[in-house]
C-alpha positions in Angstrom: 136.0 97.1 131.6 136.4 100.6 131.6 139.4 102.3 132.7 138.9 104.5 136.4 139.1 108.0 136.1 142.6 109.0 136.9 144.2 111.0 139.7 146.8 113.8 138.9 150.4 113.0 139.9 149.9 115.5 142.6 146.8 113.6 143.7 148.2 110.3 143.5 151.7 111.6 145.5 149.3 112.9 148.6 148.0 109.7 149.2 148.6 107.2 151.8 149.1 104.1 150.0 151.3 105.7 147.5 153.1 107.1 150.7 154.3 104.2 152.2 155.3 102.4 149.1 156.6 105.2 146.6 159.0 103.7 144.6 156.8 100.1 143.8 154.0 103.1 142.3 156.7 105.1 140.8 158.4 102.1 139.0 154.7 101.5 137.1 155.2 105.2 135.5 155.9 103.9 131.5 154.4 103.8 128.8 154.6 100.2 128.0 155.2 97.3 130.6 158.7 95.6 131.0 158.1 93.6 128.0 157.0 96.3 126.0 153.2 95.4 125.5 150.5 98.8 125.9 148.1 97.1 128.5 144.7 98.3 128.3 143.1 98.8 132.4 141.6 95.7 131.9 144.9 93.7 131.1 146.9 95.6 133.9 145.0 95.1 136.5 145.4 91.6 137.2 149.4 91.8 137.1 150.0 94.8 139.6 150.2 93.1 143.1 147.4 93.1 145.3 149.1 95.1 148.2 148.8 98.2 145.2 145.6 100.2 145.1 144.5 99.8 141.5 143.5 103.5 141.1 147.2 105.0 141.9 148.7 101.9 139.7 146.4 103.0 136.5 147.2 106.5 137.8 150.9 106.3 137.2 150.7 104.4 133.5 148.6 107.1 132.3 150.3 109.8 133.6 153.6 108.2 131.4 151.2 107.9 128.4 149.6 111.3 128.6 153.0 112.9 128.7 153.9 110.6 125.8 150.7 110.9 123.5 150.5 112.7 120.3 147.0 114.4 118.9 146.5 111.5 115.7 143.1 111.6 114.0 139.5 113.8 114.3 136.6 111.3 115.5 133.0 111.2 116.1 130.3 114.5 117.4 131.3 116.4 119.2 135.1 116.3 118.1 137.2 113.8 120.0 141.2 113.9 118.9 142.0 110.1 118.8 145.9 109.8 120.3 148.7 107.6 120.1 151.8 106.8 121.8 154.7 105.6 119.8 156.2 102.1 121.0 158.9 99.4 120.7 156.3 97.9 118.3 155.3 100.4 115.9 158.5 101.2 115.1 159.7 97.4 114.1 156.2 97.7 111.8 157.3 100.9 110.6 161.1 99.7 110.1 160.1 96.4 108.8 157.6 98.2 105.9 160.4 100.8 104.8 162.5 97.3 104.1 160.5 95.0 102.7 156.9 96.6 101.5 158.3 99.4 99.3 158.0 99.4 95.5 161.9 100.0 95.5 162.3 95.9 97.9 159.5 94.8 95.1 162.1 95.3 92.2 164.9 93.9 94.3 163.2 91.1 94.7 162.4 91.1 91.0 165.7 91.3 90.2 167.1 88.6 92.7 164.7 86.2 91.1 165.3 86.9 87.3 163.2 84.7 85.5 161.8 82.8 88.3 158.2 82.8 86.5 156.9 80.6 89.5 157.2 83.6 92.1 154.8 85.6 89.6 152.2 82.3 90.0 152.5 83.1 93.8 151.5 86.3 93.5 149.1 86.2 91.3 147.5 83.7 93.9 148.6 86.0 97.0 146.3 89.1 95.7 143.3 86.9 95.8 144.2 86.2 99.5 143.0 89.4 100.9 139.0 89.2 99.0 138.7 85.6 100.3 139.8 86.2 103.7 138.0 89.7 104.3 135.0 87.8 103.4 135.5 85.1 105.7 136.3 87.5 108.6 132.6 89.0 107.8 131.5 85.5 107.9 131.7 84.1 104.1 130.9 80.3 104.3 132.8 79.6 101.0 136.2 78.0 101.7 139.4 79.2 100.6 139.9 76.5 97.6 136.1 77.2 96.1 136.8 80.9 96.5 140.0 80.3 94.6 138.6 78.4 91.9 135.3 81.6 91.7 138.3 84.0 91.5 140.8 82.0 88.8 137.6 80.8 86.6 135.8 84.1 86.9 132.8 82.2 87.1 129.6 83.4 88.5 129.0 83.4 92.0 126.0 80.9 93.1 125.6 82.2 96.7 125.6 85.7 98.5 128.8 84.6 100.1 130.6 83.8 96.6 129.4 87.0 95.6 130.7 88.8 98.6 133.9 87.3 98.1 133.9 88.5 94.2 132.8 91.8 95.7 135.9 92.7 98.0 138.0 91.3 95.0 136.7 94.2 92.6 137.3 96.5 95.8 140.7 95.4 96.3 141.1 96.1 92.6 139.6 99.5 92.5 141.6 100.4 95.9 144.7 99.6 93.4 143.5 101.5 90.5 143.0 104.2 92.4 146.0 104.5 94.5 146.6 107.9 92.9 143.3 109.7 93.4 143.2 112.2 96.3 140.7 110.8 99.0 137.2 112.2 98.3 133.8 111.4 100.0 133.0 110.4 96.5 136.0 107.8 96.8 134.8 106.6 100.1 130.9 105.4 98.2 132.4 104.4 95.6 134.4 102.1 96.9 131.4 100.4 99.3 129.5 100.2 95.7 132.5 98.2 94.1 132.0 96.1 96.7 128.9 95.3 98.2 126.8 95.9 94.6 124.9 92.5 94.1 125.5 90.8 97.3 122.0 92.0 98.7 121.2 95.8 97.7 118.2 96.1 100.2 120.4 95.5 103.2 123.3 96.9 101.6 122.1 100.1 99.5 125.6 100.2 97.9 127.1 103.7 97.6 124.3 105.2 100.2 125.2 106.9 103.8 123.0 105.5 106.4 120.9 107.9 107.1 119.3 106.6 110.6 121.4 105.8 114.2 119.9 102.4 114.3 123.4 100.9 113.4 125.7 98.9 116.2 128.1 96.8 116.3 127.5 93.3 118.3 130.3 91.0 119.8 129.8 87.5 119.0 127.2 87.0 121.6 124.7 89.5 120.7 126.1 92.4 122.8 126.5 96.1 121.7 130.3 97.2 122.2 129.9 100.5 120.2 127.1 102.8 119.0 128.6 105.1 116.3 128.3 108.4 116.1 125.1 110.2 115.2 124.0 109.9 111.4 123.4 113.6 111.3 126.8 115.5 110.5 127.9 111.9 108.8 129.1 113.6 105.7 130.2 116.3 107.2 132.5 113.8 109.6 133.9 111.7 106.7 134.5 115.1 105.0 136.9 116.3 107.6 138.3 112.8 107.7 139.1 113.3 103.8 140.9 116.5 104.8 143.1 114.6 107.4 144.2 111.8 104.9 144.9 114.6 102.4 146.7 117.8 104.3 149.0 114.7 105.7 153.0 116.0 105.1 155.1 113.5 103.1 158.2 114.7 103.8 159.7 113.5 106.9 161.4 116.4 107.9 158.1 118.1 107.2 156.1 119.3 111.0 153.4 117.1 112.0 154.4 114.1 109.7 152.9 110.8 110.4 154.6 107.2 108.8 152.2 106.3 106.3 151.4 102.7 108.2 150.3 104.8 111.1 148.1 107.0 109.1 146.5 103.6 107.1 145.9 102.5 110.2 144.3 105.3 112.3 142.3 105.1 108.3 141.0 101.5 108.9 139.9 102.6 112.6 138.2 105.7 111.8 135.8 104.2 109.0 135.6 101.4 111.4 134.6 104.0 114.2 132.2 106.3 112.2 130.4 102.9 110.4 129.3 105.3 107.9 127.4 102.3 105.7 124.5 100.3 106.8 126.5 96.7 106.2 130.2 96.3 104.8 132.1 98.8 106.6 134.9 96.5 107.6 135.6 95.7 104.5 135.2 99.3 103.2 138.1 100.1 106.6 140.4 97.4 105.3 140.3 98.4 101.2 141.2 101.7 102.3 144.1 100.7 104.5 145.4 99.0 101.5 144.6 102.2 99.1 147.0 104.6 101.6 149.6 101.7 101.7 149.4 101.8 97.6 149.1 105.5 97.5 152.3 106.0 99.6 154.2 103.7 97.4 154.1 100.4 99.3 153.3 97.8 96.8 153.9 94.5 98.0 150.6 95.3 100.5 148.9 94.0 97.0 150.4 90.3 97.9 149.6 90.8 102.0 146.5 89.4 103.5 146.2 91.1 106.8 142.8 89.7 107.1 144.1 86.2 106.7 145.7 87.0 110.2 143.1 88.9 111.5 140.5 85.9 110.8 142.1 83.5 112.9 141.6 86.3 115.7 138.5 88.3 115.1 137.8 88.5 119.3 141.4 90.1 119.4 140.7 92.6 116.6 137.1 93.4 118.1 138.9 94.0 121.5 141.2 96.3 120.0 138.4 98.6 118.9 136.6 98.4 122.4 140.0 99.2 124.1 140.0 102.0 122.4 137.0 103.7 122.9 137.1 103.0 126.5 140.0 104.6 127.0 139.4 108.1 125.5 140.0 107.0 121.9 143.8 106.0 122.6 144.3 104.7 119.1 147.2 103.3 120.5 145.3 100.0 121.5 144.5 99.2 117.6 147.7 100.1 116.5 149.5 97.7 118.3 147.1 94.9 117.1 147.1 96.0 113.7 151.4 96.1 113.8 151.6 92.7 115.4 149.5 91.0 112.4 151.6 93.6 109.8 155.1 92.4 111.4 153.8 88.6 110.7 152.4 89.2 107.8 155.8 91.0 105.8 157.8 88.7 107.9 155.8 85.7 106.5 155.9 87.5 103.1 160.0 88.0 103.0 160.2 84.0 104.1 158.5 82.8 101.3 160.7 85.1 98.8 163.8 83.9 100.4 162.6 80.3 100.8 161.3 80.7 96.8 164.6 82.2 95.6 166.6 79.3 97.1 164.8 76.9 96.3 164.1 78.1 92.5 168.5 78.1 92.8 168.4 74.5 93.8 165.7 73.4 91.6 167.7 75.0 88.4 170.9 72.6 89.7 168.6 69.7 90.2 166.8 69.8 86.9 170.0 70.5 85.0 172.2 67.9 86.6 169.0 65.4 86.0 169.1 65.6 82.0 164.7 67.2 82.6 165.5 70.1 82.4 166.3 70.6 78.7 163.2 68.4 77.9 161.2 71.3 79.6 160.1 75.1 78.2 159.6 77.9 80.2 155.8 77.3 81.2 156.3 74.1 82.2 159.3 74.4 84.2 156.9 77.1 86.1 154.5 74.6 86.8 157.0 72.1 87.9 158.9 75.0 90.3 155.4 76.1 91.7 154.6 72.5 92.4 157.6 71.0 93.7 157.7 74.2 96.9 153.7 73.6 97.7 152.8 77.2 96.6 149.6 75.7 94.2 149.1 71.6 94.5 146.2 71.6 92.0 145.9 73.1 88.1 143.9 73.4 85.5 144.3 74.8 81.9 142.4 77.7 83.2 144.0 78.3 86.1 147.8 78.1 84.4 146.1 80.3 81.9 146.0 83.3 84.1 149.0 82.8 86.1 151.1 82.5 83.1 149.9 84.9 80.6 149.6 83.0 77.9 146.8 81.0 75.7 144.5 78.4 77.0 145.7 76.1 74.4 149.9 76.7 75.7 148.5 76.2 79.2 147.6 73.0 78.2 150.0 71.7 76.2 152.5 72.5 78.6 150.2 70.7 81.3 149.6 67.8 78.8 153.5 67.7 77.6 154.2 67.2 81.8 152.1 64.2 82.3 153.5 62.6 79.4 157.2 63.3 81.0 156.1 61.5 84.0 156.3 64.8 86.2 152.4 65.7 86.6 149.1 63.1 86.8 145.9 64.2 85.5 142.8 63.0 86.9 139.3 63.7 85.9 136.9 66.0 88.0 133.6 67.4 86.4 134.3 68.5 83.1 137.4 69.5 83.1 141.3 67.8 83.9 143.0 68.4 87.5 146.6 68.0 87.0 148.9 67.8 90.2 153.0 66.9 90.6 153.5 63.3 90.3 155.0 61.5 93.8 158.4 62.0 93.7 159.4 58.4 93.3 157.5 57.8 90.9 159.3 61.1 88.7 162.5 59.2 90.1 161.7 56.0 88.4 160.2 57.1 85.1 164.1 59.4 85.2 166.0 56.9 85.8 
């Protein structure tokens, strides 16, 4: 629903209801609500009591957020300035990425973990995590395990969703090896031809502006929640965008700085916002996310999947859009959606590094006090580490291949040489071997 128009504080004061109970109107003037969430109308109005007149309740909030706001982005014909209100949230986001997503936490974790090849398996597997789910969220059939296996074999992709999938794994890729380029317009098409070429160039054209306002976007049921801007003056748009991204100060004791997460973000939104391709724009918004995050010197966002999050909510993602441009492009609405999924997602990130690191501590002990360890070399006890925590549970020769660095033929002697220890089983599937961590009785009985 969209928000009432909004009486002044003057207004609001003068009248009759707000008269006889002034101080339960007053105490709705903030930003946020006692628990800190940025309501949209629609939320609010079913918590203010029913003895409150609605109008004078949404009255007050916005008067605390107007005073609040901040001038964030240029959007849409004619020129619209998207806002935003800082909140409890955004700053945990923002804290939480200045500790943990930096290049600087990325060797500290390196360091903490020494030789701990196995946590280099995991992320080898976590940058493929982003592609699959991106494509799922656009609604890629594939599961997550054949998408894996496309991605480790480099196969060829059989279906348009495969090759969708392969697709926004080459853009993930270029948004990486491009993390130093300015932002161009050019940028922007190329990026939408990494990534769509192949899938299906007739409803794609990959690398081409739509050049007709025939373009929505549906909700699940068919409806039209937002008819982008006009085609005409599209470059022109994207152009002034690309000036935005780029006159941003770094320095924050620089005027008019902006955290780099809020400026990713406010990225994501705008392409989202403008829908500047005929198909593939949200996946064109999140790749560039990522490229700002890289680009600002946040490198563990290569082993973060928002979309993994954002997948198992797509209603709560398209909501934060319509929120948004409801309420005269208060940004704010995304924001706070797209923090909540990055505070999980580097929270869920910095858990798996701790719980790796101990348990690649206790596994050392284990293996040494056991009399296997010296029996293994450095591949296998990688294997073995990545095995025994539940990071991989099936391998191939091909797959150990890649995550190792090394030959075919050492991936599968070390896979081989860990059946024949009793610590892996090998079983047959197609035409090649699946090799998986034996039970751990059984690697108890044959160590014995």
């Amino acid at each position: 629903m969209k928000p009432p128009l909004c009486l002044s504080l003057d207004e609001a004061a003068s009248h009759p209801a707000f008269l006889a109970a002034p101080a339960h109107y007053m105490a709705l003037h903030a930003v946020v609500d006692d628990k800190g969430r940025y309501l949209h109308f629609d939320e609010l109005r079913h918590r203010w009591p029913s003895t409150l007149v609605p109008i004078l309740c949404w009255s007050m909030v916005k008067a605390a957020r107007l005073s609040a706001q901040r001038a964030l982005i240029p959007l849409g014909q004619p020129l619209q300035w998207g806002t935003w209100c800082a909140t409890p949230q955004s700053h945990k986001a923002m804290a939480l990425v200045d500790r943990h997503a930096t290049r600087a936490a990325m060797e500290y974790i390196t360091r903490q973990l020494g030789e701990a090849a196995h946590f280099n398996y995991l992320l080898n597997d976590l940058i493929e995590d982003e592609a699959i789910s991106s494509s799922q969220l656009e609604g890629a059939a594939t599961t997550t395990l054949v998408a894996k296996d496309l991605l480790k074999r480099q196969r060829q992709p059989r279906t348009p969703d495969e090759r969708m999938i392969l697709g926004n794994y080459r853009m993930m890729k270029f948004a990486w090896e491009q993390r130093h380029a300015p932002l161009s317009v050019k940028l922007i098409e190329e990026m939408h031809e990494t990534g769509v070429t192949g899938i299906d160039d007739d409803k794609y054209t990959p690398g081409q502006f739509r050049n007709h306002d025939q373009v929505v976007v549906q909700d699940g049921e068919g409806n039209t929640v937002h008819v982008p801007p006009p085609a005409a003056g599209l470059e022109e748009r994207l152009q002034r965008l690309v000036e935005w991204v780029n006159a941003a100060p770094e320095n924050v004791e620089e005027q008019g700085y902006l955290h780099p997460l809020i400026r990713a973000i406010s990225l994501h939104f705008a392409i989202g916002y403008e829908h500047p391709f005929r198909d593939g724009n949200g996946r064109v918004a999140r790749a560039l996310f990522y490229w700002l995050m890289f680009k600002s010197d946040y490198c563990v966002f290569r082993y973060i999947a928002i979309s993994v999050l954002l997948k198992n909510a797509p209603v709560k993602y398209g909501r934060s859009y319509l929120h948004t441009e409801t309420d005269d492009l208060d940004l704010t609405y995304f924001i706070e959606y797209q923090c909540g999924l990055i505070i999980r997602a580097v929270t869920q990130f910095t858990e798996t590094y701790t719980r790796s690191l101990a348990d690649a501590q206790a596994f050392e002990h284990w293996w040494v006090n056991s009399g296997v360890y010296v029996h293994l070399n450095e591949h296998q006890r990688a294997l073995l580490q990545v095995a025994r925590t539940g990071s991989a549970i099936a391998f191939t020769a091909v797959t150990a291949k890649e995550n190792l660095g090394c030959s075919y033929n050492t991936a599968s002697a070390a896979l081989n040489g860990l059946v024949d220890l009793g610590l892996f089983v090998k079983v047959k599937r197609g035409r090649e071997w699946v090799f998986s961590m034996a039970d751990k009785s059984q690697i108890r009985q044959a160590w014995r």
